[in-house]
C-alpha positions in Angstrom: 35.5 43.8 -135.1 35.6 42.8 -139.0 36.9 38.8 -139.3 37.2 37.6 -142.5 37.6 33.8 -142.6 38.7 32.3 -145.9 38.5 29.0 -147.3 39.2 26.9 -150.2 36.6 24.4 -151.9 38.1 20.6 -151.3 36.1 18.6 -148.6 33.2 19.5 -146.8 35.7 19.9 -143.6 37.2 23.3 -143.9 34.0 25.0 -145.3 32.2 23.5 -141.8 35.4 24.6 -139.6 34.9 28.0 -141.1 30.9 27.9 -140.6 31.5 26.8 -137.0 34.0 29.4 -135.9 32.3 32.2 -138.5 28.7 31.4 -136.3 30.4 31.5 -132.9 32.7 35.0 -133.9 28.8 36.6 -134.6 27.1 35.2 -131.8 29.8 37.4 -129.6 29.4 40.7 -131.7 31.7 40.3 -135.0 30.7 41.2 -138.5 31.5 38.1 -140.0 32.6 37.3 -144.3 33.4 34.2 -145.2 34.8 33.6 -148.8 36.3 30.8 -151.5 39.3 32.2 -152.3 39.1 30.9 -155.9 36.0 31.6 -156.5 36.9 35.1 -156.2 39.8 34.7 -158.5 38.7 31.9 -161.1 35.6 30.0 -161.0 37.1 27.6 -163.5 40.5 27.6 -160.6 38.1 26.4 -157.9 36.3 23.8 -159.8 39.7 22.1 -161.0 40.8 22.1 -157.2 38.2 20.6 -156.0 37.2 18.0 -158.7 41.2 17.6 -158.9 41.3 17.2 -155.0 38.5 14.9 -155.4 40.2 12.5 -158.2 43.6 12.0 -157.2 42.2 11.3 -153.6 40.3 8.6 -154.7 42.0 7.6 -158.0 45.9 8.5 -157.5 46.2 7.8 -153.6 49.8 6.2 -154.4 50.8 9.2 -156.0 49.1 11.3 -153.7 51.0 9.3 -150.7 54.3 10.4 -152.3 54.0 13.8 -152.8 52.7 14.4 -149.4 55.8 12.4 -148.2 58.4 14.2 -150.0 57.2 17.5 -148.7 57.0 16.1 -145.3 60.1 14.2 -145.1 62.4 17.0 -146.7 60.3 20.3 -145.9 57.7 21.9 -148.5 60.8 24.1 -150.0 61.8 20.4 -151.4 59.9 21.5 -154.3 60.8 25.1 -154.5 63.1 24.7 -157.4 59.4 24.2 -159.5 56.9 26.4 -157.6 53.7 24.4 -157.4 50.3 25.1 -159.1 49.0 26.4 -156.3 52.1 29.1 -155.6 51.7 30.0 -159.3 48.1 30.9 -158.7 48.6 32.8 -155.5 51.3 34.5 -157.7 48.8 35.2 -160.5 45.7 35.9 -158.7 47.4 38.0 -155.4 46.9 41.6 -157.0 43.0 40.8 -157.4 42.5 39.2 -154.1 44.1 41.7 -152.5 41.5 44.0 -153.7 38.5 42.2 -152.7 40.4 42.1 -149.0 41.3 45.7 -149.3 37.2 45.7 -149.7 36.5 44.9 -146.6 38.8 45.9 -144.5 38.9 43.3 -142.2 41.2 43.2 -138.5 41.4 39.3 -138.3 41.3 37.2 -141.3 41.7 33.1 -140.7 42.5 30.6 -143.1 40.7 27.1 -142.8 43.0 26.3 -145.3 46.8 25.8 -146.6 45.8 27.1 -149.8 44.2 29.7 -148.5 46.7 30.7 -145.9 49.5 30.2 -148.7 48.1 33.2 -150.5 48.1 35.3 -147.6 51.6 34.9 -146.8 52.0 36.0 -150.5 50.2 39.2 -149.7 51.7 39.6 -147.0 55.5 38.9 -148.8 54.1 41.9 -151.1 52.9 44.2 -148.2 49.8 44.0 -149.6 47.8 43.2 -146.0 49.5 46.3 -144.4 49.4 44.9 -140.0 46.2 42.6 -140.3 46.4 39.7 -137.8 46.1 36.5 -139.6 45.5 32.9 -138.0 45.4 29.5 -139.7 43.3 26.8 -138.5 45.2 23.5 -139.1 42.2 21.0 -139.4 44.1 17.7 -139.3 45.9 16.0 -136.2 49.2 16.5 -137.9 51.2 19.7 -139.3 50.7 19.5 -143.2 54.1 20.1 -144.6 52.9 23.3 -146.3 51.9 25.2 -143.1 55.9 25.0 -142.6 55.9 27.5 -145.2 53.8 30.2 -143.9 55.7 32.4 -141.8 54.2 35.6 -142.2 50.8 34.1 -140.8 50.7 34.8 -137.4 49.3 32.2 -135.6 48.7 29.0 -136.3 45.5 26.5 -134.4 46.4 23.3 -134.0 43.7 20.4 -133.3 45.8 19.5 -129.7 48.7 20.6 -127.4 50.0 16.9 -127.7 51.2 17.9 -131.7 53.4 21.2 -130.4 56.2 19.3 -129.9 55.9 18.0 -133.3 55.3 21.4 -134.5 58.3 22.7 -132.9 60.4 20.1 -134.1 59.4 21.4 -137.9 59.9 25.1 -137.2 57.0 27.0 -136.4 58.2 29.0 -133.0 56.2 27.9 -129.9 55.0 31.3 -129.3 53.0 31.2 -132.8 51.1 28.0 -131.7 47.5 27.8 -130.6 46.7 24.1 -129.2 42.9 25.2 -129.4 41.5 22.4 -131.0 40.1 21.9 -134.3 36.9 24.3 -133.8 33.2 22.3 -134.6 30.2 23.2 -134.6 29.0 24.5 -130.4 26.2 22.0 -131.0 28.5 19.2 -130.6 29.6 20.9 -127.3 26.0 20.1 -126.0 25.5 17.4 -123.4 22.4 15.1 -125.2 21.1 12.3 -122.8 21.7 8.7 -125.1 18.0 7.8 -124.3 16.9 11.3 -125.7 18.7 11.2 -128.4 17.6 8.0 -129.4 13.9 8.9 -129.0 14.4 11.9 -131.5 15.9 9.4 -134.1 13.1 6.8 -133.5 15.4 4.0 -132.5 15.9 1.5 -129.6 17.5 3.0 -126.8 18.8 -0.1 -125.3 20.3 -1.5 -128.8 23.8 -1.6 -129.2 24.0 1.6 -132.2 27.0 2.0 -134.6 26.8 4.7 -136.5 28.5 4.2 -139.7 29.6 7.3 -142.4 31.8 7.6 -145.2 32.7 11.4 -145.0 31.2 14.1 -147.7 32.7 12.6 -151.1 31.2 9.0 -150.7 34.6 6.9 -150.7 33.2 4.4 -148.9 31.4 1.0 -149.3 28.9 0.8 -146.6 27.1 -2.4 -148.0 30.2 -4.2 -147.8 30.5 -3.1 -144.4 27.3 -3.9 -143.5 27.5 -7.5 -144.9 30.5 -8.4 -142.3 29.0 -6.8 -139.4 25.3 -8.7 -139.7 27.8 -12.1 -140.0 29.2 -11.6 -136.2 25.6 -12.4 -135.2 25.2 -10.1 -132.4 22.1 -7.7 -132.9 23.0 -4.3 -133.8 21.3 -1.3 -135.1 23.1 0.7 -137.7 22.8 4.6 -138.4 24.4 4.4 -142.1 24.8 8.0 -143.7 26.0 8.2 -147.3 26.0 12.0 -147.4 25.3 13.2 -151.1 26.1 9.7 -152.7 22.7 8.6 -153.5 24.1 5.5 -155.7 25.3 4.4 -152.7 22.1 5.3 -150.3 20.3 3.3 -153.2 22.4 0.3 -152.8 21.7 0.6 -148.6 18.3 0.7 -148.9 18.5 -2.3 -151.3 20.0 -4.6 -149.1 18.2 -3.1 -145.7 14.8 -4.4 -147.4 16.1 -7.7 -148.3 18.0 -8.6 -145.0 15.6 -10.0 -142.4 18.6 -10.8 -139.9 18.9 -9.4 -135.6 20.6 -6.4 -137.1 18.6 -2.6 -137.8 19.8 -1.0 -140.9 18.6 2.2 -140.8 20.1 4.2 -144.1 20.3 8.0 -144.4 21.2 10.9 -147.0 22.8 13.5 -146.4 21.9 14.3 -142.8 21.9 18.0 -140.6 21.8 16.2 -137.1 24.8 14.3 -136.8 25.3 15.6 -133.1 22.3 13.9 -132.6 23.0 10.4 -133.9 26.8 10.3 -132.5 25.0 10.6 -128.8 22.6 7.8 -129.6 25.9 5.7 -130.8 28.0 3.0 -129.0 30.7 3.8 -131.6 31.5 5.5 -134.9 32.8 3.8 -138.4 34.5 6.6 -140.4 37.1 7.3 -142.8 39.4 9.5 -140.3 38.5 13.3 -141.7 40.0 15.8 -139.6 36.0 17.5 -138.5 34.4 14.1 -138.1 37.2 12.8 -135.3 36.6 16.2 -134.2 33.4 15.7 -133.8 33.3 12.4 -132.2 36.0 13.2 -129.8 33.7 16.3 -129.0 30.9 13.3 -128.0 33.1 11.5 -126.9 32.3 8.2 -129.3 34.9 5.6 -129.9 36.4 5.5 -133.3 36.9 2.3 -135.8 38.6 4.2 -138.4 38.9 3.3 -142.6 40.1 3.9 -145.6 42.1 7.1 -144.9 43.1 9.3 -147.6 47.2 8.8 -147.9 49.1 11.8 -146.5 46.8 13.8 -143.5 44.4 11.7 -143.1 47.1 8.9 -142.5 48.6 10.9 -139.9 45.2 11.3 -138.3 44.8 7.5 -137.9 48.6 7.8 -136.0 48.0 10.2 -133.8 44.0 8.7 -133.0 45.5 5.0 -132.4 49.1 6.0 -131.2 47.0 7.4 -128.3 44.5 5.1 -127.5 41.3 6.8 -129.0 40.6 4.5 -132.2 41.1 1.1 -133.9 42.2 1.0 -137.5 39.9 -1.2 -140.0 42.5 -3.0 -142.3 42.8 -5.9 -144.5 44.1 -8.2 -141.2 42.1 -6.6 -138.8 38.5 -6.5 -140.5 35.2 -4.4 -139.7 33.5 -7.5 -138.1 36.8 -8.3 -135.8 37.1 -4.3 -134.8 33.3 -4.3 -134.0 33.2 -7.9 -131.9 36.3 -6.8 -130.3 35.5 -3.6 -129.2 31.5 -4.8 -128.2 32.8 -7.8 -126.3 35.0 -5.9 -124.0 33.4 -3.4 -122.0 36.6 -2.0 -120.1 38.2 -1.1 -123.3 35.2 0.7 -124.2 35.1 3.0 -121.2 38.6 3.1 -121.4 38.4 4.4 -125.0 36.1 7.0 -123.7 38.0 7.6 -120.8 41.3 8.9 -122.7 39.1 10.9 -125.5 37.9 12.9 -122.7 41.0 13.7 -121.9 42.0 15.0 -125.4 39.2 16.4 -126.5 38.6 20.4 -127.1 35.1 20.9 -127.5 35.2 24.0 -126.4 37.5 24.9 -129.0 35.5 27.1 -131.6 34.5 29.6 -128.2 38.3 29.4 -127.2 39.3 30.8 -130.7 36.5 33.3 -130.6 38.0 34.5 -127.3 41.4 34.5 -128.8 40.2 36.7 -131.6 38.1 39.0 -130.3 40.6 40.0 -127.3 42.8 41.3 -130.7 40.7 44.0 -131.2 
């Protein structure tokens, strides 16, 4: 069987969910291709969505918050009367990318992205995709309002069974729904012992480990964070990935060498065994990415949630709390309260734990290779 999985460039989370399934889909026999779909119709298109995904997510978030609402609150045809950027370039760029599809001649192709999935409902509106399957992979715990407006993609994989009545309620049919879970990586599926794990990283075993992360653009602040969690005065040891913001892994390292508290401030770059610190971790302090809750419910690590990006992200953080899985970090209920709050009671830890194990899908990237390869 021939999958081709297509993504868009904006995050580091729908290139991963694409890698994850895309591994998993050759590992059972596929021939796997996995493409940008702007890069294949402008380079100069992708880099604006991305860098433009990039600004108005950091810069623009009350702007961004009320764009995302409007579509949600009134349907994404709200803006139909002034087709979007993205619809115009579908438009444009359709003809072209339907030849580099027509290339390869694919049986399956998935979309890790609205964008993406966007122009092959355009294609197939034109007829251009003649009786290809297509699946989207919605990589939020929400239904973006655009994936309303896809009806020509088959199916559509949604990161639990508790969003399909919400799904419902907006007007994708049952029968097209695929409660799978938000596929990640099968290493996160593997059972690591804490003690193991902890002796790979070189840390105490027995020390009470956050591990703290600020997703793959960098929003975040860690020193600021790290400064109110040394003032509770309980000893902690702190796994602190900055990802590719070496600015701030600079300013980590700075204050790690100066501090000479109870606390172990332990600062990383960009790092390739994430699985590995989330089972040496007591809990996790993220911004609430759609793959990195994946993830954690996948290792079942309590969440203290930040800074979310307005619109999905949002609605991550209310379906994560709304359900008992996460705390949200705001300006009344600070990093140092969340932490001492969650450390000082033990029942609500396991409790935490408890109810992600109940809503987790770790085994969702082999359940959507299943689904896939039983289409051919």
């Amino acid at each position: 069987m021939k999958v081709l999985i297509l993504s868009v460039t904006a995050g580091y989370g729908h290139h991963a969910t694409a890698q994850a399934i895309g591994d998993m889909l050759k590992n059972k026999g596929a021939e796997v291709d996995t493409l940008d779909v702007y890069a294949y119709i402008s380079n100069l298109i992708k880099t604006t969505i991305d860098k433009g995904y990039l600004f108005s997510s950091k810069h623009m978030q009350t702007l961004y918050r009320l764009v995302y609402q409007l579509a949600e609150n009134n349907g994404a045809s709200y803006f139909s009367s002034a087709p979007s950027i993205i619809n115009i370039i579908n438009a444009l760029g359709a003809t072209k990318f339907a030849r580099v599809i027509s290339d390869r001649e694919p049986d399956v192709i998935i979309c890790t992205h609205v964008f993406a999935a966007q122009m092959v409902d355009e294609l197939k509106k034109r007829k251009k995709l003649a009786d290809i399957m297509t699946i989207g992979i919605v990589t939020d715990y929400t239904l973006h309002p655009y994936w309303e407006d896809v009806p020509r993609v088959q199916y559509i994989v949604t990161a639990s069974e508790l969003l399909t009545y919400r799904c419902v309620q907006r007007g994708v049919p049952r029968e097209r729904i695929l409660p799978f879970g938000i596929p990640v990586h099968p290493k996160f599926n593997l059972r690591l012992d804490r003690r193991a794990a902890a002796e790979e990283l070189g840390i105490d075993p027995d020390m009470h480990t956050i591990l703290l992360m600020g997703g793959s653009m960098g929003h975040a602040e860690h020193v600021k964070t790290i400064e109110k969690i040394v003032q509770i005065g309980m000893p902690f040891q702190m796994l602190v990935v900055c990802g590719n913001n070496k600015k701030m892994q600079m300013h980590v390292e700075k204050f790690a060498a100066r501090y000479n508290g109870n606390c172990i401030i332990r600062p990383y770059g960009f790092v390739h065994n994430v699985e590995v610190m989330m089972s040496a971790s007591d809990c996790i302090i993220s911004k609430p990415g759609g793959l990195t809750v994946s993830e954690a419910l996948a290792k079942n690590l309590p969440m203290l949630l930040a800074d979310p990006i307005p619109g999905h992200e949002e609605r991550n953080v209310d379906f994560l709390v709304n359900n008992g899985m996460a705390a949200l970090i705001t300006k009344h209920f600070p990093v140092d309260e969340a932490v001492y709050e969650l450390f000082t009671n033990p029942v609500r830890l396991e409790t935490v734990r408890h109810t992600m194990k109940a809503v987790a899908h770790p085994d969702a990237t082999e359940r959507l290779a299943d689904f896939v390869l039983a289409l051919q």
